[in-house]
PDB file with SEQRES, HELIX, SHEET and CRYST1 records, atoms N, CA, C and O in Angstrom:
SEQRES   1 A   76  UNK UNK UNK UNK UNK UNK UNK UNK UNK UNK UNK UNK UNK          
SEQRES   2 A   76  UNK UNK UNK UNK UNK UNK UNK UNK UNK UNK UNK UNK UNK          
SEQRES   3 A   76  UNK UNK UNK UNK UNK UNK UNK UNK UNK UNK UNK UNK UNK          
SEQRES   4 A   76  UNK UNK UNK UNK UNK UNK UNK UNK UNK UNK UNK UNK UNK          
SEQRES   5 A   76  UNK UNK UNK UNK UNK UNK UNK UNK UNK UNK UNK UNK UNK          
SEQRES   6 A   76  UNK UNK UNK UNK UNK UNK UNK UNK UNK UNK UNK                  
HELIX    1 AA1 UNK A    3  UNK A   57  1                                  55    
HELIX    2 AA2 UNK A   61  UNK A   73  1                                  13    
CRYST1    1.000    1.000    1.000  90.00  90.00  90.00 P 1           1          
ATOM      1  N   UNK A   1      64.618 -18.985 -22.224  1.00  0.00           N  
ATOM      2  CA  UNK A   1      65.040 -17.743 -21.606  1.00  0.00           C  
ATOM      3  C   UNK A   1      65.751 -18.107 -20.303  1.00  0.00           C  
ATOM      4  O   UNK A   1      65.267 -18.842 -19.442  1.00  0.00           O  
ATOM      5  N   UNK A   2      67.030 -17.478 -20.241  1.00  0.00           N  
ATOM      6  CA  UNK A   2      67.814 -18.167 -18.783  1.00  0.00           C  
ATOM      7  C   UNK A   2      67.435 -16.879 -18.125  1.00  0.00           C  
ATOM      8  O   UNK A   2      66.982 -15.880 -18.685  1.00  0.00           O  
ATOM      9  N   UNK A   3      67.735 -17.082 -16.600  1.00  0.00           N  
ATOM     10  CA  UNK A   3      68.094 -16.057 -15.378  1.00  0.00           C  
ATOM     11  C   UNK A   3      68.492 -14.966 -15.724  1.00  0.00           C  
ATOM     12  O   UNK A   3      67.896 -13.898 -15.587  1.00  0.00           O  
ATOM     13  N   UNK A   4      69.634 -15.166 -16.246  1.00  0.00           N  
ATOM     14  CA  UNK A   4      70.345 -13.854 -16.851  1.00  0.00           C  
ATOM     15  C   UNK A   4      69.548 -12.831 -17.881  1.00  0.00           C  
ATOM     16  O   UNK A   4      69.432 -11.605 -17.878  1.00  0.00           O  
ATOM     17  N   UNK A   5      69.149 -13.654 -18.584  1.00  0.00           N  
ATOM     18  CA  UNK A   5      67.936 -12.856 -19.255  1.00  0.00           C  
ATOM     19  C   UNK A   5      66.791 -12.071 -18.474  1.00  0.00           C  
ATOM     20  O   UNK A   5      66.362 -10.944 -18.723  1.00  0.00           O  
ATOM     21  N   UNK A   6      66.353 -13.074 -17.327  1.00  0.00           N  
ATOM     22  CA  UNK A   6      65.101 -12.262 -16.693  1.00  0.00           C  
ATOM     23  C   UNK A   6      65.509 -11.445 -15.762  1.00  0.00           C  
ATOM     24  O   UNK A   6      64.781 -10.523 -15.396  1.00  0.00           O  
ATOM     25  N   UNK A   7      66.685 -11.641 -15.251  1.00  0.00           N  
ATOM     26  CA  UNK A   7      67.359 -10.479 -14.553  1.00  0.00           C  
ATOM     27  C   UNK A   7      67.849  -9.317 -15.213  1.00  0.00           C  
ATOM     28  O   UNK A   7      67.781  -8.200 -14.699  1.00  0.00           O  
ATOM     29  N   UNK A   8      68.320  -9.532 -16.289  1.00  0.00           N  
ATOM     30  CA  UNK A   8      68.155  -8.177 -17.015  1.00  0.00           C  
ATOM     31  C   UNK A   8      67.122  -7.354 -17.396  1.00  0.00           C  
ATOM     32  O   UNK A   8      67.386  -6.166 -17.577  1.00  0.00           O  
ATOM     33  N   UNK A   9      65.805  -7.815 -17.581  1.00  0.00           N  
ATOM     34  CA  UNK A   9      64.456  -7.237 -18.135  1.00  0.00           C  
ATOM     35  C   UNK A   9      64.060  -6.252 -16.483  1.00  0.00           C  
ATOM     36  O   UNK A   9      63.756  -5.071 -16.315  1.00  0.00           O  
ATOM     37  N   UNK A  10      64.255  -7.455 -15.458  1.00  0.00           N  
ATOM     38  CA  UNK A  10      63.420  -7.015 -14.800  1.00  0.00           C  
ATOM     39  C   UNK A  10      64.158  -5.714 -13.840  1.00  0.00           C  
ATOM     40  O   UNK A  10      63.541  -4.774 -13.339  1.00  0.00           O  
ATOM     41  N   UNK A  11      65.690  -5.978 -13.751  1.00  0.00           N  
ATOM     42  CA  UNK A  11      66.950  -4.714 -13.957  1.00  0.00           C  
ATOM     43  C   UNK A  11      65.989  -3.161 -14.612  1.00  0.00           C  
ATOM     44  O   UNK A  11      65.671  -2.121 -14.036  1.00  0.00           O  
ATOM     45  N   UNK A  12      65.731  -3.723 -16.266  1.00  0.00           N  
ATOM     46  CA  UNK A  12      66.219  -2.166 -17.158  1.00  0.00           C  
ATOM     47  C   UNK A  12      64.320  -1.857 -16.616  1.00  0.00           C  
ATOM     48  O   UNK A  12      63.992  -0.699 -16.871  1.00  0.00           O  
ATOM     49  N   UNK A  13      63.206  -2.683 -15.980  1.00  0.00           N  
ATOM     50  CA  UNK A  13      62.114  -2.459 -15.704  1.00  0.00           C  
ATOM     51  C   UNK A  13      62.264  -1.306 -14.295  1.00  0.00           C  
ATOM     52  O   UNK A  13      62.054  -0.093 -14.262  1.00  0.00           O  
ATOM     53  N   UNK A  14      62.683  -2.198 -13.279  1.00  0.00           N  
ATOM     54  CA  UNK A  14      62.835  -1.242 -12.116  1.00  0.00           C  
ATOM     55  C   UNK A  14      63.884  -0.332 -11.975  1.00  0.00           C  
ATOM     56  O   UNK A  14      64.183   0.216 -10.914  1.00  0.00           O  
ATOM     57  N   UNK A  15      64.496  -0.157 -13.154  1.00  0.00           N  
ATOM     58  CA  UNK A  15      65.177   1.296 -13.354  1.00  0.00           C  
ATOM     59  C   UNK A  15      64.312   2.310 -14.454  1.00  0.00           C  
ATOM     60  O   UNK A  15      64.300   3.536 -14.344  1.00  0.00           O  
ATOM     61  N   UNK A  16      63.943   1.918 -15.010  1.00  0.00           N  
ATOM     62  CA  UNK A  16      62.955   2.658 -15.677  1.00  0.00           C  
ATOM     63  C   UNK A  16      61.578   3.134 -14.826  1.00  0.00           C  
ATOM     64  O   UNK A  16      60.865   4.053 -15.228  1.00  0.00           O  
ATOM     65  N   UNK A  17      61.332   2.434 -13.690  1.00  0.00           N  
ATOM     66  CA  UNK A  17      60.354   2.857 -13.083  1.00  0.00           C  
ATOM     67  C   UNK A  17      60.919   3.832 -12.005  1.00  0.00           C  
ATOM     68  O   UNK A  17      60.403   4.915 -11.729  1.00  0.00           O  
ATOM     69  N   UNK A  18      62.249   3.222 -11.324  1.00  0.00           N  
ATOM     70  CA  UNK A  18      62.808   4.365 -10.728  1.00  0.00           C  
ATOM     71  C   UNK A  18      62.856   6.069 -11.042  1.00  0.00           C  
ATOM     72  O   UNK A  18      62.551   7.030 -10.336  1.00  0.00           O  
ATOM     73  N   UNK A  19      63.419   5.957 -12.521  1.00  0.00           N  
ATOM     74  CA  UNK A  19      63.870   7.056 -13.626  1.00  0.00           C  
ATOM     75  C   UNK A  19      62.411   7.974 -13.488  1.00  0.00           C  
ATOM     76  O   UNK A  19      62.297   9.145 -13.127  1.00  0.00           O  
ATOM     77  N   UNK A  20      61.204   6.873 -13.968  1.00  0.00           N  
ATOM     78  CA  UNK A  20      59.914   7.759 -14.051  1.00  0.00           C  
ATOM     79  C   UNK A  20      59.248   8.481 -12.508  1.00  0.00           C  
ATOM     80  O   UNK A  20      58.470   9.428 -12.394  1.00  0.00           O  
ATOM     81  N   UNK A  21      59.700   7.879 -11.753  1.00  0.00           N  
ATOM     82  CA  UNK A  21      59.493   8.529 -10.407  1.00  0.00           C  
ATOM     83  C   UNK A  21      60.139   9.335  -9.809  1.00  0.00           C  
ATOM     84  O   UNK A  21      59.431   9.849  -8.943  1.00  0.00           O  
ATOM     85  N   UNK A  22      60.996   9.672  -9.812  1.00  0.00           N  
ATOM     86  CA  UNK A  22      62.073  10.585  -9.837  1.00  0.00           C  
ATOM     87  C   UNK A  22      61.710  11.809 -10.567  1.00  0.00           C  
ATOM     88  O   UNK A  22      61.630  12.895  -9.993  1.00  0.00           O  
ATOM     89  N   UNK A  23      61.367  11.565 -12.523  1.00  0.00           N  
ATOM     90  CA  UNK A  23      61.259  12.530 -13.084  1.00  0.00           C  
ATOM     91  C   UNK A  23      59.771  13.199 -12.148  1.00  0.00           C  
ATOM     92  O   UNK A  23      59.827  14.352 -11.719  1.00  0.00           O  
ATOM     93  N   UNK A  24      58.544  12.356 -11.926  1.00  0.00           N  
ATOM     94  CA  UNK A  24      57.461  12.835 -11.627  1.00  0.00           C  
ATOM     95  C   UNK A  24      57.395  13.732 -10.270  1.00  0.00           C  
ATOM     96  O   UNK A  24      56.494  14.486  -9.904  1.00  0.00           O  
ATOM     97  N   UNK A  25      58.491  13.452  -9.708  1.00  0.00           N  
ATOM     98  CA  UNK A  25      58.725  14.358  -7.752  1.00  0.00           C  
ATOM     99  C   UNK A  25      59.017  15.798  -8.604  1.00  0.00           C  
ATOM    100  O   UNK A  25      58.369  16.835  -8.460  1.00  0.00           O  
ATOM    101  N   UNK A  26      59.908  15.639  -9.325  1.00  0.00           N  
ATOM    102  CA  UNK A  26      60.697  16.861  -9.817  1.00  0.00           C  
ATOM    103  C   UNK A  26      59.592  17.594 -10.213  1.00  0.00           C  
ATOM    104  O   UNK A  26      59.422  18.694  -9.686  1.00  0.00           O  
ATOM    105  N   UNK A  27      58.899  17.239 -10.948  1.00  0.00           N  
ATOM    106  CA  UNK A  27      57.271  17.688 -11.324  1.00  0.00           C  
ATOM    107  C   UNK A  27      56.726  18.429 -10.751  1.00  0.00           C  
ATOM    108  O   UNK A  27      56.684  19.630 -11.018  1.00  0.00           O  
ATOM    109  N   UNK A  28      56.167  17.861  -9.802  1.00  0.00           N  
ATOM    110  CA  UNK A  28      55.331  18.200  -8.583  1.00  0.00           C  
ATOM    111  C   UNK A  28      55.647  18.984  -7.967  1.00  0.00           C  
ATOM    112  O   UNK A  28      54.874  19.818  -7.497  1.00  0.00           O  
ATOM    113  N   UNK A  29      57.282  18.954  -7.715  1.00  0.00           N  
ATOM    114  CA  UNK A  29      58.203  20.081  -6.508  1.00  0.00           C  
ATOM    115  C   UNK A  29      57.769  21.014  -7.175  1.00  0.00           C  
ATOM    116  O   UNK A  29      57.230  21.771  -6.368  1.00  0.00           O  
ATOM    117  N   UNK A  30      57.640  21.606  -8.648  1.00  0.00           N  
ATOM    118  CA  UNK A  30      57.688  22.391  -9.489  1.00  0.00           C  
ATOM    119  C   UNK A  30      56.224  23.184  -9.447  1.00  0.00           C  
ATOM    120  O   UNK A  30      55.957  24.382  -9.538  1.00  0.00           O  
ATOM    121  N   UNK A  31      55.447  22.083  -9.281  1.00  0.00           N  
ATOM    122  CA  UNK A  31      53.879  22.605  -9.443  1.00  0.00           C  
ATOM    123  C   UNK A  31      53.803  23.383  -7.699  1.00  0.00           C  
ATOM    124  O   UNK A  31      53.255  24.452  -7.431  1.00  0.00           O  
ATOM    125  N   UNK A  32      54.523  22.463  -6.733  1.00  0.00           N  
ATOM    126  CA  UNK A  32      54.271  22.987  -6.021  1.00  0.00           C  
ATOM    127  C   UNK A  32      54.831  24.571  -5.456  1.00  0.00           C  
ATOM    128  O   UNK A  32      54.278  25.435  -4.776  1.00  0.00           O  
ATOM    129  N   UNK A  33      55.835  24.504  -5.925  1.00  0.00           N  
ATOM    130  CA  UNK A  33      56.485  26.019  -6.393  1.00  0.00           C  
ATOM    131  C   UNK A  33      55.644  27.343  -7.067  1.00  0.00           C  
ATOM    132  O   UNK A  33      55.464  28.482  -6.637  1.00  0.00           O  
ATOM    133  N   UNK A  34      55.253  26.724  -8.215  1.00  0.00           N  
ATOM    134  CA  UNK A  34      54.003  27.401  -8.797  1.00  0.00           C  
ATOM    135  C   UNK A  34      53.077  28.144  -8.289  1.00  0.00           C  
ATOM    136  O   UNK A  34      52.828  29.338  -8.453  1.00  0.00           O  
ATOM    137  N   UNK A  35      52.356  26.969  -7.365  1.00  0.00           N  
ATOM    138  CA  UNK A  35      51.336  27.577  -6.452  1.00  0.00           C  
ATOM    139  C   UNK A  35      51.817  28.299  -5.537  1.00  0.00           C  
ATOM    140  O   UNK A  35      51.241  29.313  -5.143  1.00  0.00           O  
ATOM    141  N   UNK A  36      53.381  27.720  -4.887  1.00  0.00           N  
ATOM    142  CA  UNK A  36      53.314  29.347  -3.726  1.00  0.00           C  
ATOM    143  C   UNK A  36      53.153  30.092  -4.284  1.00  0.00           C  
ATOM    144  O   UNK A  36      52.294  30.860  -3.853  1.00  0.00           O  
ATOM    145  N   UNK A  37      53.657  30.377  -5.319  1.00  0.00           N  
ATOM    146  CA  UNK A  37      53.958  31.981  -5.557  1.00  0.00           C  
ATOM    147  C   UNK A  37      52.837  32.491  -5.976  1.00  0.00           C  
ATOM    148  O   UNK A  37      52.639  33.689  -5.775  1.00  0.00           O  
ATOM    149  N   UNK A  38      51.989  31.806  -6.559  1.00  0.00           N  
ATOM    150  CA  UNK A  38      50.382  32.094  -6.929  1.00  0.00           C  
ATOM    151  C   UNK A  38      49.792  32.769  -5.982  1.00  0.00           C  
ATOM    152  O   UNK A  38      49.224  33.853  -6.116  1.00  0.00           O  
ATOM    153  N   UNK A  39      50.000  31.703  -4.319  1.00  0.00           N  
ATOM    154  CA  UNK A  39      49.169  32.104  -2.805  1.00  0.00           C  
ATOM    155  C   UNK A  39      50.378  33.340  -2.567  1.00  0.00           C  
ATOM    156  O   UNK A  39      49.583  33.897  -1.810  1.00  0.00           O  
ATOM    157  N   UNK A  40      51.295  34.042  -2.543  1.00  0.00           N  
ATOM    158  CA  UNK A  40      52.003  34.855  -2.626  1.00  0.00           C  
ATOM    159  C   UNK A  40      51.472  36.291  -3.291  1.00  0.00           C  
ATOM    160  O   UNK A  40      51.460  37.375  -2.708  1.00  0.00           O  
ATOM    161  N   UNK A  41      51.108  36.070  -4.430  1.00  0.00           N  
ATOM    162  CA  UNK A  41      50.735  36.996  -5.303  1.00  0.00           C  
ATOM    163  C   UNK A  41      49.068  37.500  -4.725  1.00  0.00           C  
ATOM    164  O   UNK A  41      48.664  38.660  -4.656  1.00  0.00           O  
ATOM    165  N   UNK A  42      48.480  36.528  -4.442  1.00  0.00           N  
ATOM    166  CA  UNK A  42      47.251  36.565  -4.222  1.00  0.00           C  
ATOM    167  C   UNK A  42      47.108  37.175  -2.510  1.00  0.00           C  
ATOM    168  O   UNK A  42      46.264  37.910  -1.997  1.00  0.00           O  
ATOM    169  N   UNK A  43      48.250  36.547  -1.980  1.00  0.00           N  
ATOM    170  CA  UNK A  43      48.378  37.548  -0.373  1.00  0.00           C  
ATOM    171  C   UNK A  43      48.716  39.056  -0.675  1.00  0.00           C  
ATOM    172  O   UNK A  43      48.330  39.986   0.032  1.00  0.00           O  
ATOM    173  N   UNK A  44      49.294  39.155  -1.530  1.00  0.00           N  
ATOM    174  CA  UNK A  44      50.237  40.597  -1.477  1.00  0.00           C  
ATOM    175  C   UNK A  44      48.674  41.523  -2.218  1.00  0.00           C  
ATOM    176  O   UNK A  44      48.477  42.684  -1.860  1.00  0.00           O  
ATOM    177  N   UNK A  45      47.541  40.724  -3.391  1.00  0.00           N  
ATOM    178  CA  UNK A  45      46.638  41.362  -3.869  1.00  0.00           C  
ATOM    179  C   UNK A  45      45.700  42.019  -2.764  1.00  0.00           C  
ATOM    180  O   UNK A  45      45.286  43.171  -2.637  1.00  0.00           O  
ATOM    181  N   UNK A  46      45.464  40.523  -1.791  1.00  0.00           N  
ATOM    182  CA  UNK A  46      44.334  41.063  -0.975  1.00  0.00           C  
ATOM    183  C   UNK A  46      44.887  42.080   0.356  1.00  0.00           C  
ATOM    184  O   UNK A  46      44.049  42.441   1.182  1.00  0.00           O  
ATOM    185  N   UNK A  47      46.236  42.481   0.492  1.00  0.00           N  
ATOM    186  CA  UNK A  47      46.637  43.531   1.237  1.00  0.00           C  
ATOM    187  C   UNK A  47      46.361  44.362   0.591  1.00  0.00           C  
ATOM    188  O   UNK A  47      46.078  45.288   1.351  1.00  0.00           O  
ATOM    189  N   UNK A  48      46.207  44.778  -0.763  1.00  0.00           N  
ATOM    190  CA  UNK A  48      46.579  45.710  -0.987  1.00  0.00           C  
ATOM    191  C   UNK A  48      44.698  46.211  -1.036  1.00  0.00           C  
ATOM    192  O   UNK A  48      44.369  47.307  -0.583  1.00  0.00           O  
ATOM    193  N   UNK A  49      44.009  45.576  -1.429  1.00  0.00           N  
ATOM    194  CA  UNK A  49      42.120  45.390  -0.962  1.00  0.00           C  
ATOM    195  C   UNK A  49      41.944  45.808   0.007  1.00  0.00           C  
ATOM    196  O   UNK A  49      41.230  46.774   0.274  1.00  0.00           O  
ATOM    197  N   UNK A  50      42.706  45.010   0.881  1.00  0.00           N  
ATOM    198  CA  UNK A  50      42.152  45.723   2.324  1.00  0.00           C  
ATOM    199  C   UNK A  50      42.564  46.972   2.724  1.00  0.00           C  
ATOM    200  O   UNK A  50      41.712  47.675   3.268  1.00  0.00           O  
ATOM    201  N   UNK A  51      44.201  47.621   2.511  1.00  0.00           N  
ATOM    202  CA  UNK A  51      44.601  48.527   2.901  1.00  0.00           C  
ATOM    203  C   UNK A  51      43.556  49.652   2.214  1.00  0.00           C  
ATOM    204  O   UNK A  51      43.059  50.452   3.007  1.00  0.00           O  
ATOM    205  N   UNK A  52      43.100  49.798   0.449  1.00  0.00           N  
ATOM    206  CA  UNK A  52      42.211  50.349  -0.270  1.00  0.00           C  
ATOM    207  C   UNK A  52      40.857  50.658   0.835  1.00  0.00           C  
ATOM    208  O   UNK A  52      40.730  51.740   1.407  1.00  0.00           O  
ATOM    209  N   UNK A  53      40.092  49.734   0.972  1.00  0.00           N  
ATOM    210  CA  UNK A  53      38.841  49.498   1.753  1.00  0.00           C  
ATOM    211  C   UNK A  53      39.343  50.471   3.336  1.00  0.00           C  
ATOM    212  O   UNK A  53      38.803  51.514   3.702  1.00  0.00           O  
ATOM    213  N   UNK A  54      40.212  49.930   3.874  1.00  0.00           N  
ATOM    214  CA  UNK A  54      40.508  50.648   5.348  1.00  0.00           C  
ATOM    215  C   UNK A  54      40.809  52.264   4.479  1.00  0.00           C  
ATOM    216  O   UNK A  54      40.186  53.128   5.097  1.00  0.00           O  
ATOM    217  N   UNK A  55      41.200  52.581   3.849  1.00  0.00           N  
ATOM    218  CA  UNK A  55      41.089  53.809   3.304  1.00  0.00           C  
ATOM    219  C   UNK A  55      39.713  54.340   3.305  1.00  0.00           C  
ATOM    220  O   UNK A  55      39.342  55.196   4.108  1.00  0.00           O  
ATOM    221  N   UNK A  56      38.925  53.794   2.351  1.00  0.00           N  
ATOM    222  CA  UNK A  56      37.514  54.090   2.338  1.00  0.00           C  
ATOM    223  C   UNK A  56      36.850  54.177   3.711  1.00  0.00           C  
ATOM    224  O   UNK A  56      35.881  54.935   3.663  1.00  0.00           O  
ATOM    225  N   UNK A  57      37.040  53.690   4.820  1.00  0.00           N  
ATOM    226  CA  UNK A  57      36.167  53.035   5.534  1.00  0.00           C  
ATOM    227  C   UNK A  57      36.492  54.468   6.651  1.00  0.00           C  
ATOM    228  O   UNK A  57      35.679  54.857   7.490  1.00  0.00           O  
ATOM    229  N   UNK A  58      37.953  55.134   6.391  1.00  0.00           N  
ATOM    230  CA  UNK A  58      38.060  56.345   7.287  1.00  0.00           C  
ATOM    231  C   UNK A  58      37.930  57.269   6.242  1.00  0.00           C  
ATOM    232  O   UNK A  58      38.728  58.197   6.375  1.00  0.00           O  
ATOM    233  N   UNK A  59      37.378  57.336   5.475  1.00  0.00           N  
ATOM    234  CA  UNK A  59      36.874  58.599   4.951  1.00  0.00           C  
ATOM    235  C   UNK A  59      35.477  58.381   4.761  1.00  0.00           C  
ATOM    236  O   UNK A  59      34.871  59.209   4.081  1.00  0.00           O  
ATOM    237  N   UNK A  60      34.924  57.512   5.194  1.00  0.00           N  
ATOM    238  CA  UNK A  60      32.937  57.190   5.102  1.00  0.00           C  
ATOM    239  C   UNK A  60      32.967  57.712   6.734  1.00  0.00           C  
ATOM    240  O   UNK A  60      32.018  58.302   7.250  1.00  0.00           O  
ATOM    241  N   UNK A  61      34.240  57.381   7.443  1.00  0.00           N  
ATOM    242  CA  UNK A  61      34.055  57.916   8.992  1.00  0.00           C  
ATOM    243  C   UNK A  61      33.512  59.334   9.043  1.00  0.00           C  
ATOM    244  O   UNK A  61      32.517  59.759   9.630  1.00  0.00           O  
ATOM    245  N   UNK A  62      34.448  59.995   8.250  1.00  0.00           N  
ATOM    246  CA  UNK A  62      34.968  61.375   8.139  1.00  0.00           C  
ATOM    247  C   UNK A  62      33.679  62.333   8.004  1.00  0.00           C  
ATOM    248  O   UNK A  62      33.262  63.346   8.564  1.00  0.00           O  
ATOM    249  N   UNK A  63      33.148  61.220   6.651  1.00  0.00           N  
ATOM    250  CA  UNK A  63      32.207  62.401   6.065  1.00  0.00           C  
ATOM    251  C   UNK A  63      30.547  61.793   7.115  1.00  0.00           C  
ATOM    252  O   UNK A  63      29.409  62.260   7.086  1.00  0.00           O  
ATOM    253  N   UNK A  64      30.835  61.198   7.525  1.00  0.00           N  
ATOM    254  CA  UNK A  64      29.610  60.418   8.537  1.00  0.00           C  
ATOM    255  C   UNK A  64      29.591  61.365   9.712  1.00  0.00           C  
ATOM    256  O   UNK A  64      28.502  61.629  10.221  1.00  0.00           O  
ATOM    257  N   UNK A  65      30.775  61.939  10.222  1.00  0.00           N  
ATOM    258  CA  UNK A  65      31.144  62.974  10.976  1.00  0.00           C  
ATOM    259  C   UNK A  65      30.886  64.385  10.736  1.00  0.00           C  
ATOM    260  O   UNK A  65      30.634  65.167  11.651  1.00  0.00           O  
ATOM    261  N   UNK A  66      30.952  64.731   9.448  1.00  0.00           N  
ATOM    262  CA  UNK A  66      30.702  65.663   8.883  1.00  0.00           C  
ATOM    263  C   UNK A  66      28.921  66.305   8.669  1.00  0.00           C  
ATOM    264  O   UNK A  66      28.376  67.398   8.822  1.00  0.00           O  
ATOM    265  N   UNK A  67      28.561  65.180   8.318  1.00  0.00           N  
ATOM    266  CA  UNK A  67      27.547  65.044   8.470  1.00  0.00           C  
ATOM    267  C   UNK A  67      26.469  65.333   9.274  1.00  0.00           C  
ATOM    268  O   UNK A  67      25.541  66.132   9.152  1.00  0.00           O  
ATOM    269  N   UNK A  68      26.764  64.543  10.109  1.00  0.00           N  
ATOM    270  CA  UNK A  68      26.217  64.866  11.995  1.00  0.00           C  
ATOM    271  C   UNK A  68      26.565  65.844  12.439  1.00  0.00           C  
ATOM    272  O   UNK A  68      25.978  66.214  13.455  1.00  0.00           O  
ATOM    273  N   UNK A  69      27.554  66.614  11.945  1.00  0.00           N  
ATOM    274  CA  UNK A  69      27.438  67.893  12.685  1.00  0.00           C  
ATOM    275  C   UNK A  69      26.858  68.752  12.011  1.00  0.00           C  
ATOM    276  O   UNK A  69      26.585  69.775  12.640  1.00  0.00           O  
ATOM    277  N   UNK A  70      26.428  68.714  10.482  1.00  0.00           N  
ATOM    278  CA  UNK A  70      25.631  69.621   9.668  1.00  0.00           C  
ATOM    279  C   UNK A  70      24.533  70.022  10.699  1.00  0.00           C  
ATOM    280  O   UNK A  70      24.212  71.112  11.174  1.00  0.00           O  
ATOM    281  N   UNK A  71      23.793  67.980  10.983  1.00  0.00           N  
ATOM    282  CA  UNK A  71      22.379  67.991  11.308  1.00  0.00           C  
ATOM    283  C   UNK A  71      22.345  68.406  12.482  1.00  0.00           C  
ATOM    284  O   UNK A  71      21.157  68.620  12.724  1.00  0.00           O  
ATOM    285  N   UNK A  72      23.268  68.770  13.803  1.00  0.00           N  
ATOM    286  CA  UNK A  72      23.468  69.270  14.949  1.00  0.00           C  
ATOM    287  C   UNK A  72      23.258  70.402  14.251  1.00  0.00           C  
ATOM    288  O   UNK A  72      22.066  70.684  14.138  1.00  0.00           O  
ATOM    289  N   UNK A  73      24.181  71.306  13.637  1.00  0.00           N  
ATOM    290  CA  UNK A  73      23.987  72.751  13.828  1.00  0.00           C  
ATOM    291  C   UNK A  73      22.839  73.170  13.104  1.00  0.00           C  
ATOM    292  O   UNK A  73      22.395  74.271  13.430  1.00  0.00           O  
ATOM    293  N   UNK A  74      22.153  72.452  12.047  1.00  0.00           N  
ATOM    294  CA  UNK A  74      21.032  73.137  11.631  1.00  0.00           C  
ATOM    295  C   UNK A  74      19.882  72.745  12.004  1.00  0.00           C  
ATOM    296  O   UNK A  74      18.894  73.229  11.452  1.00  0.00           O  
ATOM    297  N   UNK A  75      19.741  71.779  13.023  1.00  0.00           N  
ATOM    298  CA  UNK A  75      18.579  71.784  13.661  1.00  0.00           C  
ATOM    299  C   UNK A  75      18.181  72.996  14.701  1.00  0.00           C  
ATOM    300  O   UNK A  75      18.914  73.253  15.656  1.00  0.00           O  
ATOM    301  N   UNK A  76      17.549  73.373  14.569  1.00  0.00           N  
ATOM    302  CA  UNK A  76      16.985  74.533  15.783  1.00  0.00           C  
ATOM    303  C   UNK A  76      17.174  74.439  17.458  1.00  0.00           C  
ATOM    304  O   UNK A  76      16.725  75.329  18.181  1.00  0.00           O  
TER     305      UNK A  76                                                      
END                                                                             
């Protein structure tokens, strides 16, 4: 086996490893894409939880208010 030979192997080797690393970033960029939009989806869910709940939370005011003044006026 001459030079030329092992310089070619070891050539089509570290281009093939190049090639596979390259393909694998592209990958990843991808996965990592994925997940924003996942943490995206999942921000926009829990606004919409909380805005729900802050709803609830002024109408438990309301009727908590309501309330207390029953027990004001019908106490003696």
């Amino acid at each position: 086996m001459g030079w030329e030979q092992v310089i070619t192997v070891v050539a089509t080797v570290v281009l093939a490893v190049l090639v596979a690393v390259l393909y694998n970033n592209r990958r990843f960029d991808d996965v990592h894409r994925r997940i924003d939009d996942l943490r995206a989806d999942m921000n926009a869910r829990f606004a919409q939880v909380d805005a729900r709940l802050s709803e609830l939370r002024e109408d438990l005011r309301e009727i908590r208010g309501m309330l207390q003044e029953a027990l004001r006026t019908s106490t003696p």
